[in-house]
C-alpha positions as CSV (number, residue, x, y, z in Angstrom):
1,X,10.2,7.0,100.6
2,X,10.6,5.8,97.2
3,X,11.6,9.0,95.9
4,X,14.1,9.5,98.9
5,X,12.7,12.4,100.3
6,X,11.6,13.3,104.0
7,X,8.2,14.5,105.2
8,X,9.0,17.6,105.4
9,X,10.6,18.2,101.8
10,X,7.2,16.7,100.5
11,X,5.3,19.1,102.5
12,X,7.1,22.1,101.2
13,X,6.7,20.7,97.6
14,X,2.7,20.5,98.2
15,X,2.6,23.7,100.8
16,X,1.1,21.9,103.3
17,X,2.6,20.9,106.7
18,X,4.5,18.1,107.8
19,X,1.7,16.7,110.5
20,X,-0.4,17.0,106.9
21,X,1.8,14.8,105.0
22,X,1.8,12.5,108.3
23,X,-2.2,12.2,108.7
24,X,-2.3,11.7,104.8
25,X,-0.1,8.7,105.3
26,X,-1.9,7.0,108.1
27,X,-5.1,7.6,106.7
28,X,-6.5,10.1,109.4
29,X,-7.1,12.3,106.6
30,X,-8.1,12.2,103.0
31,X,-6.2,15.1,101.1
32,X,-8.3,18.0,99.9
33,X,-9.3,17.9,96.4
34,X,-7.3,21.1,95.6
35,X,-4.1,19.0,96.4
36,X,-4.5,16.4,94.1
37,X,-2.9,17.8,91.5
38,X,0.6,18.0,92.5
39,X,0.0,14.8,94.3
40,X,-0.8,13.0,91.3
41,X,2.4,15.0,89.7
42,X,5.0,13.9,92.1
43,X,3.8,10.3,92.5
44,X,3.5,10.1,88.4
45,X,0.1,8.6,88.5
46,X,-3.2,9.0,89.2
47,X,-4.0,7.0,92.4
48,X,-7.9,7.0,92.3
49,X,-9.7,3.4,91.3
50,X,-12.6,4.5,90.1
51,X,-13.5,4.0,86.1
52,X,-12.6,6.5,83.7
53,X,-14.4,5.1,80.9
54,X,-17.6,6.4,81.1
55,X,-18.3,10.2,80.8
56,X,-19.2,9.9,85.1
57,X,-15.6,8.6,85.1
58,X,-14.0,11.4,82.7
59,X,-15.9,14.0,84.6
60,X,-14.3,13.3,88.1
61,X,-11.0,12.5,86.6
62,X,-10.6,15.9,85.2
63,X,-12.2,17.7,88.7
64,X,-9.7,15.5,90.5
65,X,-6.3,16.3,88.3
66,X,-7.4,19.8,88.3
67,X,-8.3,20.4,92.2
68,X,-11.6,21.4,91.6
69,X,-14.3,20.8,93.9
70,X,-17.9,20.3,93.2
71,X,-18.5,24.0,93.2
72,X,-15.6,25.1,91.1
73,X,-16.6,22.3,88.7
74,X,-20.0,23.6,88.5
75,X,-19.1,27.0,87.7
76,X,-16.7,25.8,84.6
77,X,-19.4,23.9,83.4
78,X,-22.1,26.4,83.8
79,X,-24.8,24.3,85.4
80,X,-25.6,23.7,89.0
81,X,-23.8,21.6,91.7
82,X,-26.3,19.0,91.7
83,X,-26.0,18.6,88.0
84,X,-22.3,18.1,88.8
85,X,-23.4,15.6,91.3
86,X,-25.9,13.7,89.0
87,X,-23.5,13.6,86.2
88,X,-20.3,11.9,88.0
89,X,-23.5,9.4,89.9
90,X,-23.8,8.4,86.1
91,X,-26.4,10.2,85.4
92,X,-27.1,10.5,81.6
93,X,-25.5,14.1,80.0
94,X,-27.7,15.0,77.6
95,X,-26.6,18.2,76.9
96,X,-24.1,17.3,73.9
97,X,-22.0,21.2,74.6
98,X,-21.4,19.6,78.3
99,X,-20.3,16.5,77.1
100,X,-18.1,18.3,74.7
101,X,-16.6,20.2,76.8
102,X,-16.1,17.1,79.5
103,X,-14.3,15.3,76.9
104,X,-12.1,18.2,75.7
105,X,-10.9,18.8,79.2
106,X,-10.3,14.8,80.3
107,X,-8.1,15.6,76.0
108,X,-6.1,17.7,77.6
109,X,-4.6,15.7,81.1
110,X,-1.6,14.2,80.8
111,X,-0.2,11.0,80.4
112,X,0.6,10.7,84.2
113,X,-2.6,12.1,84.7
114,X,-4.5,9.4,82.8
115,X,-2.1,6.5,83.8
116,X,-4.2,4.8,86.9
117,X,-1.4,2.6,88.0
118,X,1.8,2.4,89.1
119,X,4.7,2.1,86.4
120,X,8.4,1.0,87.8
């Protein structure tokens, strides 16, 4: 609404269909991780509360803003899905490569894409 747009010019932007933009908006549904990228691009932020301080919180940041989901993370990573699972539960990451790599992906988001609020 803010933007001026209808429903249906937001669904065609995110390729999903009007009843999804709906749902979304009423809270039926949650949006699929693989949308969340251009969600957080055409609302400018990134709309999740949890903390993105920690390496738990960079990890799920960077699955988020790039639409990958526990199993796509895993295989970027190299490890297992429940190592995925342990790590954003806060979990220690002991292995420095991962925590390298963690931190050289959450680098490379955006400023809309680290920006957890609103700016008008």
């Amino acid at each position: 609404m803010d933007k001026g747009l209808l429903q249906k010019e937001i669904a065609a932007m995110i390729n999903v269909s009007e009843d999804t933009i709906t749902y979304w908006e009423n809270g039926r549904f949650v949006p699929q991780v693989q949308y969340y990228p251009v969600i957080i691009s055409f609302i400018g932020y990134y709309p999740f509360s949890h903390e993105t301080e920690s390496m738990a919180g960079k990890l799920k940041q960077v699955r988020y803003c790039n639409g990958l989901n526990i199993t796509k993370c895993a295989k970027l990573l190299a490890i297992d899905i429940a190592t995925v699972k342990r790590y954003e539960a806060g979990y220690l990451i002991k292995n420095a490569t991962i925590r390298t790599v963690i931190y050289n992906l959450w680098l490379e988001l955006s400023g809309p894409q680290k920006t957890q609020y609103r700016q008008d």
